[in-house]
C-alpha positions, 0 to 999 in steps of 0.5 A, spaced: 442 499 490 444 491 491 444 491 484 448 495 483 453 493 488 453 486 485 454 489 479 460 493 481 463 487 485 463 482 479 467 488 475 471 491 479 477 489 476 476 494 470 472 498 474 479 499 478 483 500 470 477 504 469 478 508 474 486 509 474 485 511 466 480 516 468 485 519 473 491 519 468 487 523 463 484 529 469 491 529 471 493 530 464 487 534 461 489 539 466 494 540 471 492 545 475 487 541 478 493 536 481 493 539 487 486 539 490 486 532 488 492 531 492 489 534 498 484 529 497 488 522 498 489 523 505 480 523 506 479 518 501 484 512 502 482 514 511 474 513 508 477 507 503 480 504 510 474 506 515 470 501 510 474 496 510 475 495 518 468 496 518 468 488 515 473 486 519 470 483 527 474 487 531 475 480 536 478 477 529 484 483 529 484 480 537 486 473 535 490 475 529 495 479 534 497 471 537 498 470 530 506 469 532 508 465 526 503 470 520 507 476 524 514 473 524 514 472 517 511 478 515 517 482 519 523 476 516 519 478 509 519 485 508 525 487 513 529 481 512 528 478 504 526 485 501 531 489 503 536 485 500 533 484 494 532 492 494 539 493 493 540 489 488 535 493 484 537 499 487 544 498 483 542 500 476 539 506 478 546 508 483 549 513 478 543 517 479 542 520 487 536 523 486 533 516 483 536 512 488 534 515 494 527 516 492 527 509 490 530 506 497 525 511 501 519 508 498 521 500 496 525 500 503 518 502 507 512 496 507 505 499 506 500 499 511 495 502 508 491 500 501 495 493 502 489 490 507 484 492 502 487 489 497 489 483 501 482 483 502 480 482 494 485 476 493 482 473 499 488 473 503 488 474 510 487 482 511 484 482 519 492 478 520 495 483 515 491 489 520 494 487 526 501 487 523 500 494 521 504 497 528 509 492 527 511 494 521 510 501 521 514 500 527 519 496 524 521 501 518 521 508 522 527 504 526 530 500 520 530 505 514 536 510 517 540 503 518 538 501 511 539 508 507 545 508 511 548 502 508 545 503 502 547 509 499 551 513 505 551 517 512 549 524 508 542 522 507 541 521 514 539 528 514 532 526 510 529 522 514 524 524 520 519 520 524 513 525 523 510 523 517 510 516 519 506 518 526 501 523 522 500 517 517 499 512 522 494 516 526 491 519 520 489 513 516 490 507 521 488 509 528 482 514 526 479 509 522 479 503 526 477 507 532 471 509 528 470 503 526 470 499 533 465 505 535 460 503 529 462 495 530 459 495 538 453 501 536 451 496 531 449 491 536 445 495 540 442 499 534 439 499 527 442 505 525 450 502 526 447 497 521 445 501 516 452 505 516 455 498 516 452 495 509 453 502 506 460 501 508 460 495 505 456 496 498 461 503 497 469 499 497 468 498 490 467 506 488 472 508 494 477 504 491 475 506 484 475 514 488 482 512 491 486 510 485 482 516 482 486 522 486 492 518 486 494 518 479 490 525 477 494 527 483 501 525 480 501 524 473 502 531 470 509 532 474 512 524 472 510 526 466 514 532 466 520 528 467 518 521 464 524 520 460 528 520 466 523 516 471 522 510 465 528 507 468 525 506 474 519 502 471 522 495 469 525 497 476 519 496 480 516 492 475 521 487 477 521 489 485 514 486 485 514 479 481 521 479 486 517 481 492 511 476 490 515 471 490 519 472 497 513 473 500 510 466 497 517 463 499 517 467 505 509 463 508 511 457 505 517 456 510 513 458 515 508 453 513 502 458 513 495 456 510 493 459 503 489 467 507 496 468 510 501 466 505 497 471 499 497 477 505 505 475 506 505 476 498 501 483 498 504 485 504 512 484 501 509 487 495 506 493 496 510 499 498 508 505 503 509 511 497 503 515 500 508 515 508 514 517 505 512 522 499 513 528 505 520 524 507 522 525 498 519 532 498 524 535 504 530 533 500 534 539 497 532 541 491 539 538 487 535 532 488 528 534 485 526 528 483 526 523 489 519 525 490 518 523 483 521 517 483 516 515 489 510 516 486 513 513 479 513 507 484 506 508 486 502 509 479 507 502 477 504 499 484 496 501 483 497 498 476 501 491 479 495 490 485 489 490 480 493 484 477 496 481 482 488 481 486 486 476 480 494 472 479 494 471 486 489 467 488 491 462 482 498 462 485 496 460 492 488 457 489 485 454 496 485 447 497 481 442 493 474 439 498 477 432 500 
């Protein structure tokens, strides 16, 4: 068995673009099934999750929370840096009220979620980015309003609900991270918490590989089906996330953090909460039909921008020479 968790660990990179290939392929090479797999995100991504607060001690998500300076420039970052370049990008599709809204409700709200895990293959400093995860989510349930509003109108205050960001946030946050607490303190008194955290531990890459699996056999087949239309989002997000890596890297060098913490800020600006505001796009009415759609373009372009970025990222902040 650790031979196959070396193996997968030192390939996991294609192991990802494998796994999105394969997704691609079932959604498309039959439809019908693109419900159940839709059923099966939420179970996944929580046990994708549950693995990786397992690996973090819970004593080092206590110390992140009196990281003041990491948790101002995630919150100025995604909520103070992005929202303006948003607007920005959000013009070119302003013509279109589906596209803009589905656009606005998924780059608007930072992720919560994968980004952590992410975050973790590029180095970067996930116990910090897990303790900001209230924060965040706090702050993007109260600000969205304001910002649509801005955005595009007083009539899309209607859309927005406070419910899918609580069921999200119990489902794939607080669950997994009470379980693995639960495991954490049954480890140290008893062999059997040890097993189940090395199991944890040799299966991220097949979680990951099963997440981004569902994810994109779940939602290929409806893109596909209005693809000409959605295909001016693409350069759109494409742009939204060499921008937002960039805010992120500007963002963590004016508050002078060290190279774990600006490669969270980055991943943090970069990664968007789609899987949370998908039910917000569905409760649109029909006239606005892709909306939806527009959210899960932005999350097949995401899944394929994190498996570049966890190479690139670490070669754009590298960790310090030894002195």
């Amino acid at each position: 068995m650790s031979r196959a968790v070396e193996w997968w660990d030192r390939h996991q990179i294609p192991l990802y673009l494998v796994a999105i290939a394969a997704g691609a392929f079932a959604g498309l090479a039959a439809p019908r099934i693109a419900p159940a797999l839709e059923r099966a995100i939420n179970p996944v991504l929580a046990l994708l999750l549950f693995a990786t607060f397992l690996a973090v001690p819970m004593a080092e998500i206590g110390r992140a929370f009196r990281d003041v300076r990491f948790l101002v420039a995630v919150l100025v970052a995604n909520f103070g840096a992005v929202p303006v370049l948003v607007y920005g990008l959000s013009r070119f599709v302003a013509d279109d009220r589906g596209l803009l809204l589905g656009s606005l409700l998924v780059l608007l709200t930072p992720c919560v979620d994968y980004v952590i895990v992410f975050t973790g293959l590029a180095g970067g400093a996930r116990a910090r980015l897990l303790a900001a995860a209230p924060l965040l989510m706090l702050a993007q349930m109260l600000l969205l309003p304001l910002y649509l509003l801005v955005f595009a109108g007083s009539d899309v205050l209607a859309v927005v609900e406070v419910t899918p960001f609580l069921e999200a946030f119990g489902v794939l946050i607080a669950a997994p991270l009470a379980a693995a607490a639960v495991v954490q303190a049954l480890a140290r008194r008893h062999r059997a918490g040890r097993i189940v955290e090395e199991a944890m531990a040799g299966s991220m890459v097949p979680l990951m590989m099963a997440t981004l699996a569902v994810v994109v056999g779940s939602q290929i087949s409806a893109v596909g089906s209005q693809a000409l239309a959605l295909l001016r989002l693409v350069p759109l997000y494409s742009a939204f996330v060499v921008l937002a890596v960039a805010v992120g890297r500007l963002t963590a060098r004016t508050a002078s953090l060290d190279v774990a913490a600006t490669r969270a800020v980055m991943f943090s600006a970069a990664t968007r909460n789609s899987l949370v505001v998908l039910p917000l796009a569905l409760a649109l009415p029909a006239v606005l039909d892709i909306a939806p759609l527009a959210v899960v373009t932005q999350t097949l372009v995401e899944l394929v921008a994190m498996v570049v970025l966890v190479r690139l990222v670490p070669r754009l902040v590298p960790e310090p020479l030894p002195a």
